[in-house]
C-alpha positions in Angstrom: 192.5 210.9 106.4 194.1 209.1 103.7 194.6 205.6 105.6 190.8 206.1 106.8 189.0 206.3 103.4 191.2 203.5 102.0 190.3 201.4 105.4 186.4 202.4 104.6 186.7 201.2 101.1 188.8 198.4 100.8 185.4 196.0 100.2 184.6 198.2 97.5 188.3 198.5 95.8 190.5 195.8 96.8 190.6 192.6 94.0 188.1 190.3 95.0 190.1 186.9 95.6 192.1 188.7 97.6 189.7 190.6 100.0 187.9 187.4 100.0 191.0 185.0 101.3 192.3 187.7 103.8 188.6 187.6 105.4 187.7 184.3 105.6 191.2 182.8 106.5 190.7 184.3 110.5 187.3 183.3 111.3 188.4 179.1 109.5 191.0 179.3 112.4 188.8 180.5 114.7 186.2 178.1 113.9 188.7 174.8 113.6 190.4 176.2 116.7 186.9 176.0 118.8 185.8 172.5 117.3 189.5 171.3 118.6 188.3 172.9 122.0 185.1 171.0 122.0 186.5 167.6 121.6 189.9 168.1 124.2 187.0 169.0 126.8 184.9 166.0 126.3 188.0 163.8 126.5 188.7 165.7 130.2 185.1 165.6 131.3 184.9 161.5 130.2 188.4 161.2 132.5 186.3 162.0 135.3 183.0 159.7 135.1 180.7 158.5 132.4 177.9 159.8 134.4 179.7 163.5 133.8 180.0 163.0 130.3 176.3 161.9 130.4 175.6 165.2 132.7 177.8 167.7 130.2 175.5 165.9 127.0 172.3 166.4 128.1 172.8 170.0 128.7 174.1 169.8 124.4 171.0 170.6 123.0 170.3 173.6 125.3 173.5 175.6 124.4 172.9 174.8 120.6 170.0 176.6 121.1 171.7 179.6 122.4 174.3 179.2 119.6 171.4 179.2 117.4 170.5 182.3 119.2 173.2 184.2 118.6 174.2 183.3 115.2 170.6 184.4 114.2 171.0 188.2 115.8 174.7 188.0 114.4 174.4 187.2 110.8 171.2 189.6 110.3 173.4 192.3 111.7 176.7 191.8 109.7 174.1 192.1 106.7 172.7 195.0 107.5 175.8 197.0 108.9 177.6 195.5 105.5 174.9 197.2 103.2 174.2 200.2 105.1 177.9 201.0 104.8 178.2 200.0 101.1 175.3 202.3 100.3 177.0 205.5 102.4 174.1 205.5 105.0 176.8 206.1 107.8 173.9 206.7 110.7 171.8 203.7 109.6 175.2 201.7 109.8 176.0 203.0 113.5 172.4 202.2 114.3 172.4 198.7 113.2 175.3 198.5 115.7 173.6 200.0 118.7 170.6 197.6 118.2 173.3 194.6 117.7 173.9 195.3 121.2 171.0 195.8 122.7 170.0 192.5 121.6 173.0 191.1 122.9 171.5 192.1 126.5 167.6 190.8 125.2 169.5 187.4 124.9 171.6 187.5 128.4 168.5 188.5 130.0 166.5 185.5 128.5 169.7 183.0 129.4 169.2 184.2 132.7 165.7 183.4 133.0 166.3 179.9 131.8 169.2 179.3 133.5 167.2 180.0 136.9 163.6 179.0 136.7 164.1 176.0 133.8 166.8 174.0 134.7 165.2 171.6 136.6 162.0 170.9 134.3 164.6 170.4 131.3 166.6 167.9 133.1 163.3 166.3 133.9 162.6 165.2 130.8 165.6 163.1 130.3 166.4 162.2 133.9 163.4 161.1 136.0 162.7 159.2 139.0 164.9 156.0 139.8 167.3 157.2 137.6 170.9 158.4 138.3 170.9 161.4 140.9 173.9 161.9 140.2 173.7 162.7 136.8 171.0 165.4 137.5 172.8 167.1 139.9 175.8 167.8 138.2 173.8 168.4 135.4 171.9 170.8 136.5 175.0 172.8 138.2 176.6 172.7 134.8 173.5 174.2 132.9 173.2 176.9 135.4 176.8 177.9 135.2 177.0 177.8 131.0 173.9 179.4 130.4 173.3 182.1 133.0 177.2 183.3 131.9 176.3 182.4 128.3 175.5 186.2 127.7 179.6 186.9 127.5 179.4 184.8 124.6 176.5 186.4 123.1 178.1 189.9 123.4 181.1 188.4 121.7 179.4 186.9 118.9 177.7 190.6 118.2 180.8 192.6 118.5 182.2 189.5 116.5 180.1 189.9 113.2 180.2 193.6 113.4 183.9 194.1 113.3 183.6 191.7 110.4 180.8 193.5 108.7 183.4 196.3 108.1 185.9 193.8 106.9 187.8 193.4 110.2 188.4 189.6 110.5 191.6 189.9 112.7 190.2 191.5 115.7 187.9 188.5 115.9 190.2 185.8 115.4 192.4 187.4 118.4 189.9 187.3 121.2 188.4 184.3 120.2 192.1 182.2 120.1 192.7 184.2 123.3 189.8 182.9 124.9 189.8 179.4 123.5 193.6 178.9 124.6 192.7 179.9 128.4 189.8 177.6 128.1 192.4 174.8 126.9 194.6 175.5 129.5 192.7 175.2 132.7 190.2 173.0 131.6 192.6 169.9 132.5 193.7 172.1 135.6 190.3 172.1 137.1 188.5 169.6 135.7 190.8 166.7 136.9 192.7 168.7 139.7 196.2 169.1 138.0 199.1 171.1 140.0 197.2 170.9 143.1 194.0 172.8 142.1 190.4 171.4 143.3 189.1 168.9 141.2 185.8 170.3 139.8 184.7 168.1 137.5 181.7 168.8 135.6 181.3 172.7 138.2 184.8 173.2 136.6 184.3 172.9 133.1 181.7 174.9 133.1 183.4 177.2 135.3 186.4 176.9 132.8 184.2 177.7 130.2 182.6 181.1 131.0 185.6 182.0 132.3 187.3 182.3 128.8 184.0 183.6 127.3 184.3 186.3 129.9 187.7 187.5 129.0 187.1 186.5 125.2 184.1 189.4 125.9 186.4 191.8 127.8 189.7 192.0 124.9 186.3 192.3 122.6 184.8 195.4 124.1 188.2 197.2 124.4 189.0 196.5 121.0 186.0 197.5 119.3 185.6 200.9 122.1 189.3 201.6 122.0 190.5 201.5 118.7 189.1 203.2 115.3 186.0 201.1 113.8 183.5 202.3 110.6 180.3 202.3 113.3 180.1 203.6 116.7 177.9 202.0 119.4 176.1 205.0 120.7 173.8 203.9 123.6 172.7 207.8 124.8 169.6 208.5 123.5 168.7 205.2 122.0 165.4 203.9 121.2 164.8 200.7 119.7 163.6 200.8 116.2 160.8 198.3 115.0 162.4 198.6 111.3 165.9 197.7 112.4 165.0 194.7 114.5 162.8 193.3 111.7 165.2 193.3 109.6 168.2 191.7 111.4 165.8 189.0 113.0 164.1 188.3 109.3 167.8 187.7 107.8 169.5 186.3 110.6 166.3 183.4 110.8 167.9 180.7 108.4 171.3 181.3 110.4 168.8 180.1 113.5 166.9 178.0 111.9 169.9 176.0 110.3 171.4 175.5 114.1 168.2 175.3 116.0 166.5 172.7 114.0 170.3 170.2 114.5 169.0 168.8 118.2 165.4 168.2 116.3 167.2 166.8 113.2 169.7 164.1 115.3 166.3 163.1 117.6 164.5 162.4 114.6 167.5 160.2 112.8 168.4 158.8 116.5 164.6 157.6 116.9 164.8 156.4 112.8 167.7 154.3 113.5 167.5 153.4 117.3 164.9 151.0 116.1 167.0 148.9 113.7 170.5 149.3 115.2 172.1 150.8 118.2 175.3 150.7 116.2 173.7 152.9 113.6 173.1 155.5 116.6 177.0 155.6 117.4 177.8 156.1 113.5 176.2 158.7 113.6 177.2 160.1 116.7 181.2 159.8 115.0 179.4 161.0 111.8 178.5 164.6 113.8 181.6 165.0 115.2 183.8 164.6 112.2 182.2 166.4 109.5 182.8 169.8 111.3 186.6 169.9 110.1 184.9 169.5 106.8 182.1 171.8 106.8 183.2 174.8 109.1 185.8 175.9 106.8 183.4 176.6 104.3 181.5 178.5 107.4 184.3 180.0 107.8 184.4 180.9 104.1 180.9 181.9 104.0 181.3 184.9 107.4 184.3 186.1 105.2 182.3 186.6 101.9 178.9 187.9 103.1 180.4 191.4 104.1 181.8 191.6 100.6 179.0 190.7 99.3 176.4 192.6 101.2 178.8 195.8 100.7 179.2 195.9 97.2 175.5 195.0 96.6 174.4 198.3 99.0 177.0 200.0 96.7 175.1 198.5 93.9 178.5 196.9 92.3 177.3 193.8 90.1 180.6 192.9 89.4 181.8 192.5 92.3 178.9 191.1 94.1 178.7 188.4 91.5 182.7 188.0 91.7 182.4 187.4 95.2 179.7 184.9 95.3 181.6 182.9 92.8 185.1 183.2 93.7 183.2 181.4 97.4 181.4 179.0 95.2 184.3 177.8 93.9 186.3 177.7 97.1 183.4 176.0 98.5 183.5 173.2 96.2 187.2 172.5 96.5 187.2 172.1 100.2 184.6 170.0 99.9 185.7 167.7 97.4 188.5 167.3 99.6 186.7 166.6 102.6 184.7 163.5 100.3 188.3 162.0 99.1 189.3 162.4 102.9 186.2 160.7 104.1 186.2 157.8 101.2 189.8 157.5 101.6 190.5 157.2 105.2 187.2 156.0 106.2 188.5 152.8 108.4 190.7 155.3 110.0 187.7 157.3 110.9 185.9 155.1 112.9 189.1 153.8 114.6 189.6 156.9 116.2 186.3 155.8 117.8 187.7 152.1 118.9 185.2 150.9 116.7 184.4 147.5 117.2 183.8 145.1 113.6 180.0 145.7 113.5 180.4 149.3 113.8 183.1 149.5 111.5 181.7 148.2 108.8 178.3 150.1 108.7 180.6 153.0 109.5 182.7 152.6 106.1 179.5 152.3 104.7 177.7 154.9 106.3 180.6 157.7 105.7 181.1 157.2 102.4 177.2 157.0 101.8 177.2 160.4 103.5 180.1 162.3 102.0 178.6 162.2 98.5 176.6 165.0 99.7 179.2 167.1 100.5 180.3 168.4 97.1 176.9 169.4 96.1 176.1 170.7 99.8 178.5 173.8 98.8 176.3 175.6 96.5 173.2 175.7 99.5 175.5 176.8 102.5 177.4 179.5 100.0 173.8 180.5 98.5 172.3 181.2 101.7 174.8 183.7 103.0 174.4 185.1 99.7 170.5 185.7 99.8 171.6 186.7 103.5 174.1 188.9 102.3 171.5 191.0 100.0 168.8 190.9 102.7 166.7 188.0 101.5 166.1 186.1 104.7 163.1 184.7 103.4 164.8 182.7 100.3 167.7 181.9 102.9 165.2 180.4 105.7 163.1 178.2 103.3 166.3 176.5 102.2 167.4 175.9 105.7 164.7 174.2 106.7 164.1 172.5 103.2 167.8 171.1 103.8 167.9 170.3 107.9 164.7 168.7 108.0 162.3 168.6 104.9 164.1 165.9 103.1 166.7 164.3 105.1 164.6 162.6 108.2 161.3 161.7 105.4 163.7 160.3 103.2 165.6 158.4 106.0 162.4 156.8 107.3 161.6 155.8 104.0 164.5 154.7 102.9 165.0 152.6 106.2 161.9 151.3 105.8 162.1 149.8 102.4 165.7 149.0 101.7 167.0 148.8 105.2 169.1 150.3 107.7 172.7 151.1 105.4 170.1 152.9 102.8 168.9 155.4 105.1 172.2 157.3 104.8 171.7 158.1 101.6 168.8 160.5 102.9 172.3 163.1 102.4 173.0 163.1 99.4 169.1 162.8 97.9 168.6 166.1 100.7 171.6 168.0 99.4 170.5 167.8 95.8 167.2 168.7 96.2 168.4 171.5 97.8 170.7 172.7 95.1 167.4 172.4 92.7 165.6 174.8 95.1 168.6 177.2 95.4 168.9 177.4 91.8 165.4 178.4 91.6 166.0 181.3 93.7 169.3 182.5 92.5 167.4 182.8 89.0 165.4 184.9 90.7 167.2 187.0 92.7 169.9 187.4 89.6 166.9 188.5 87.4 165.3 191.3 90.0 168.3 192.4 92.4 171.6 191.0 90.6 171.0 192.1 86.5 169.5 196.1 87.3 172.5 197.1 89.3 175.4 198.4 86.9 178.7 197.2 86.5 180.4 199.4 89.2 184.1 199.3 90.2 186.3 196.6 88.9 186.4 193.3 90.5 190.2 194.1 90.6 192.5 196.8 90.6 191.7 200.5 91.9 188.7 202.0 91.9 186.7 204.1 89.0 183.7 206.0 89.2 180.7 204.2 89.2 177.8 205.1 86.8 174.6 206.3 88.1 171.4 204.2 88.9 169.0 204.1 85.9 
C-alpha cells in the first residue's frame, strides 16, 4: 500500500528538477534513437535504386500526416489523464484512458480506408502519365503496407502518452528501443537481401517497418495490461463521451497542427526557393534533416514536463507548476544554445556530410547559420505550448502553432526573397521565432494572471510533502 501511494504521488512530492530529468531523459532516447532509424533506412532504401528512394519520399508527407494524427489524440490525452489524476478524479482518469483507446481504433480504421481506396489518386498527383511506372508501383505497394499497418503505431503512441501521463517514462522507452532495434536489424536483411533473405526492396522496408511497430505494440499492451498502472482501460460498458473527446481533440490540435502543417510548410519554401535556386531546395532538404538532433531533445524535454505540469496544476500546486515550466525553460534554452554553437561552428562539416558540391556549400554555411539564430529563442514557443497544453488550453497552444509553422515563416520568406534575394529568405527563422515568443508572452501573462496566480502555494517544489491549504 505504501509503495502504491508513493508511486501515485511522486509528480506531486518528488523535487522538481529531479522528477523533471528522470522523465524526459527516456522519451530524448527514444526520440534520437528513432531519427537515427530514419536516416540508416533511407541510406538502405537509396542502395537499392533512386527510383525507390523516390517511391519511399513521395509516400513522406502521408505518414507525417498520420504522425500528426496520433500525436494530436496523444498529447490531448496525457493532459487530461495528468490533470484528472492530479485533481483525485480517479474514474475521470480511467475514462480518459478508455477513450485514448478507442480513438486509437477511430484512427486504424481511417488508415485503413486510405490505405485501400486512396492510394492510387495520391500517387496521381505526383506521378502521372509518361512518367516512371516504376516509381508508382513500388510506391503504391509501400503506402499500402505503412499505412494500412500504421494502426500498431497508433496504439503505441496512445498507450505511450498514457503511461507517461502517470509519470512512467521507462515503459515507453523499452518498447519503442525494442521495436526500433528490430527495425534496424532487418531492414538491411530484407531490404538488400543480406544472409540469403529475398531482396525486397521498397515491399521490404515497409514490411520491416510494421513489423517492429507490430511488436513495439505487442510488449506495449502487455506492459500496460500486465503490470500495476494509476488508470485501467475498461472497455465493458463503455460509451463514448462527447465531453471527453472534445477535450483531448481541442488540446491535442496544436500537437497536429504543428506536424500536419510541416509537408504544407516545406511545399510552400520548396515552391519560394525552387524559383531562384535548385541548390536552395537541397539546403534545405540537409536543413530538415539535421535540425532534429537539435530540436527533439527539447521534444523530448517537453513530453517529460507536461505530466508534471498538468498534475500539479489539477492538484492546484502553483509552486510546483511554475517550477516545472521553468526548470524546462531553462533546459530548453541550453540545449538549444548548443545546438546554434554546433550549427555555426561546424557548419562546413554539415553540408559535407551531404557531398556538398561548392555552390551548395557556400549558401549552406550561409543558410545554417542564418537559420540557427532562431533556435535559442525557438525554446520558449515549443516549452510554452506544452505548457498551455499541459493546463488544457489548446486554444492558446494551436494559435501559436500555426502563428509559428506558417504565419510568418513562408510570408516573410517570399518577401524577403523577393526584395533582398535568395540568402535573405532564411532569415524568415529567426524574424518567425521571435514573433512568436512576443505572442507567447502575451498569453503566459494571461494564463499566469487567471489560472497560474489564484491557485495556492501547495507542496514544496522540493522535499516531502505538506498539506496543502484549501481553495479560496
Amino acid at each position: 500500500m505504501e509503495n502504491t501511494i508513493r508511486t501515485e504521488n511522486k509528480m506531486g512530492v518528488l523535487p522538481v528538477g529531479k522528477l523533471i530529468t528522470s522523465m524526459a531523459i527516456p522519451p530524448m532516447i527514444s526520440m534520437l534513437a528513432a531519427a537515427l532509424y530514419n536516416v540508416i533506412d533511407s541510406i538502405f532504401v537509396a542502395k537499392v535504386s533512386e527510383d525507390a528512394l523516390a517511391a519511399v519520399t513521395l509516400v513522406f508527407p502521408v505518414q507525417m500526416l498520420m504522425m500528426a494524427f496520433n500525436a494530436g489524440a496523444a498529447v490531448g490525452l496525457a493532459s487530461l489523464i495528468s490533470r484528472r489524476l492530479g485533481q483525485k478524479r480517479q474514474q475521470e482518469a480511467d475514462s480518459a484512458a478508455t477513450h485514448g483507446f478507442f480513438i486509437a481504433f477511430l484512427l486504424w480504421a481511417l488508415y485503413a480506408i486510405i490505405g485501400v481506396f486512396l492510394a492510387r489518386p495520391f500517387l496521381h498527383l505526383f506521378v502521372g502519365a509518361g512518367q516512371s511506372q516504376d516509381i508508382f508501383d513500388m510506391a503504391v505497394v509501400y503506402f499500402r503496407i505503412v499505412v494500412i499497418g500504421g494502426g500498431f503505431f497508433s496504439l503505441s503512441v496512445i498507450i505511450e502518452r498514457t503511461f507517461q501521463a502517470t509519470g512512467n517514462m521507462v515503459y515507453p522507452m523499452v518498447f519503442n528501443l525494442i521495436g526500433l532495434a528490430l527495425n534496424t536489424v532487418l531492414a538491411p536483411i530484407f531490404i538488400i537481401g543480406y544472409f540469403g533473405a529475398p531482396a525486397l526492396g521498397v515491399t521490404g522496408a515497409g514490411a520491416v517497418a510494421i513489423f517492429g511497430q507490430m511488436v513495439s505494440c505487442c510488449i506495449a499492451l502487455f506492459l500496460f495490461f500486465r503490470t500495476k498502472t494509476l488508470v485501467r482501460v475498461r472497455f465493458r460498458g463503455f460509451r463514448p463521451r462527447p465531453d471527453i473527446l472534445k477535450d483531448i481533440l481541442a488540446v491535442g490540435a496544436p500537437s497536429f497542427v504543428m506536424m500536419a502543417v510541416q509537408p504544407v510548410l516545406i511545399s510552400g519554401l520548396n515552391m519560394i526557393l525552387i524559383g531562384y535556386s535548385t541548390t536552395a531546395v537541397a539546403v534545405l532538404g540537409v536543413f530538415f534533416r539535421t535540425n532534429t538532433f537539435v530540436f527533439l531533445p527539447v521534444l523530448g524535454l517537453t513530453q517529460g514536463a507536461l505530466p508534471v505540469m498538468g498534475y500539479n496544476f489539477g492538484a492546484r500546486n502553483r509552486l510546483r507548476v511554475n517550477a516545472a515550466f521553468f526548470i524546462a525553460l531553462r533546459a530548453a534554452f541550453i540545449i538549444m544554445a548548443v545546438g546554434t554553437v554546433v550549427f555555426w561552428v561546424f557548419t562546413p562539416q554539415i553540408m559535407m556530410l551531404f557531398s556538398a558540391d561548392a555552390e551548395m556549400l557556400a549558401m549552406g554555411v550561409i543558410a545554417l547559420r542564418a537559420i540557427s539564430i532562431s533556435f535559442f529563442p525557438s525554446a520558449f514557443p515549443i516549452v510554452s505550448v506544452s505548457f498551455y497544453q499541459a493546463l488544457g488550453h489548446g486554444n492558446f497552444a494551436f494559435i501559436m502553432a500555426v502563428v509559428r509553422q506558417l504565419g510568418v515563416i513562408l510570408p516573410a520568406a517570399y518577401l524577403l526573397a523577393l526584395h533582398f534575394g535568395v540568402n535573405a529568405a532564411w532569415y524568415a527563422y529567426p524574424i518567425a521565432e521571435i514573433s512568436t515568443v512576443i505572442l507567447g508572452l502575451i498569453f503566459y501573462r494571461l494564463i499566469r494572471k487567471n489560472d497560474i496566480l489564484p491557485l495556492p502555494d501547495g507542496t514544496p517544489v522540493e522535499g516531502k510533502a505538506q498539506p496543502r491549504p484549501e481553495p479560496v
